[in-house]
C-alpha positions as a printed Julia matrix, in Angstrom:
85×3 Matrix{Float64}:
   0.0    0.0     0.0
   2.39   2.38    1.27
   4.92   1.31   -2.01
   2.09   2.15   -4.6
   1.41   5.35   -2.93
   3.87   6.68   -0.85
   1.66  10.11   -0.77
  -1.57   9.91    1.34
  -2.97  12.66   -1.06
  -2.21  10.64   -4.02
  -3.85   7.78   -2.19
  -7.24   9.97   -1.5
  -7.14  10.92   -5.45
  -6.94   7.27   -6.19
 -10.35   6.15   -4.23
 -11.81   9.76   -5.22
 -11.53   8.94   -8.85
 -12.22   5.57   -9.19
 -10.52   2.98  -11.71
 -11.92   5.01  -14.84
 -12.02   8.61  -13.84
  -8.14   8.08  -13.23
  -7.79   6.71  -16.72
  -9.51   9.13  -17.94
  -8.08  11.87  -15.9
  -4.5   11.09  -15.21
  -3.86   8.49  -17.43
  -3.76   4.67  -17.77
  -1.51   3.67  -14.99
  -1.65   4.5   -10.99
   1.27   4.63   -8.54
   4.47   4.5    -7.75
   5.0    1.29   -9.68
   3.31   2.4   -12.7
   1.05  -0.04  -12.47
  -1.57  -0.69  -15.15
  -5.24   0.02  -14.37
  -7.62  -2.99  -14.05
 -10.66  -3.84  -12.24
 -13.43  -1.94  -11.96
 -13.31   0.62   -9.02
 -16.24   3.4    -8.48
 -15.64   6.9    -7.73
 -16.01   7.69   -4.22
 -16.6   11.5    -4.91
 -19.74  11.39   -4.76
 -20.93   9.65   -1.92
 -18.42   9.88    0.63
 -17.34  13.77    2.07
 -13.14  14.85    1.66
 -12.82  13.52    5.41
 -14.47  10.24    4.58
 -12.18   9.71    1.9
  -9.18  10.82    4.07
  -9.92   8.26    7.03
 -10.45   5.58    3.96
  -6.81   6.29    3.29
  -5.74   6.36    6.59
  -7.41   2.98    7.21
  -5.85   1.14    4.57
  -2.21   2.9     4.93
  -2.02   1.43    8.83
  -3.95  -2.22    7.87
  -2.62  -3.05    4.8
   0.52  -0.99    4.73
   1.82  -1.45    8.43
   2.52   2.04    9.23
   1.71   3.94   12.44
  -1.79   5.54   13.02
  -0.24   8.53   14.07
   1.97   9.1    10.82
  -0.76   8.21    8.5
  -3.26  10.7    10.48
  -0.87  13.23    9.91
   0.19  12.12    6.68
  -3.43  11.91    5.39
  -4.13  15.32    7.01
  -6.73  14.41    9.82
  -4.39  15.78   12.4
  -1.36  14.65   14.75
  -0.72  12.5    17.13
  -1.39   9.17   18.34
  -4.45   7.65   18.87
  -7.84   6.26   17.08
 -10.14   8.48   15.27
């Protein structure tokens, strides 16, 4: 997680967009890595608010990536410090 997008903002445009919208918008591969788009992933933009989105990012950064909460609340710009939100 934290290899394909080492920026937290870059991670919120990526499950803002959607698989499609990112093709469409920045082009036909995401991350880091350059990897290809597949799949089918909605846009998020319209059903889930900018903080939504942010704690979405923050989520996956700490399960899937194994970083600390308090970086990736930071990081993802939902303030500092340790701690659950």
């Amino acid at each position: 997680m934290l290899e394909t997008f080492p920026s937290c903002d870059d991670h919120v445009r990526w499950i803002t967009l959607g698989s499609q919208r990112w093709v469409d918008e920045v082009g036909p591969s995401y991350g880091a890595q350059g990897k290809p788009v597949e799949g089918a992933m909605p846009s998020h933009e319209d059903t889930l608010s900018e903080t939504e989105l942010r704690q979405i990012a923050m989520y996956e950064r700490v399960r899937f990536g194994e970083s600390d909460i308090g970086t990736e609340k930071t990081a993802c710009g939902l303030g500092s410090g340790a701690g659950g939100g």
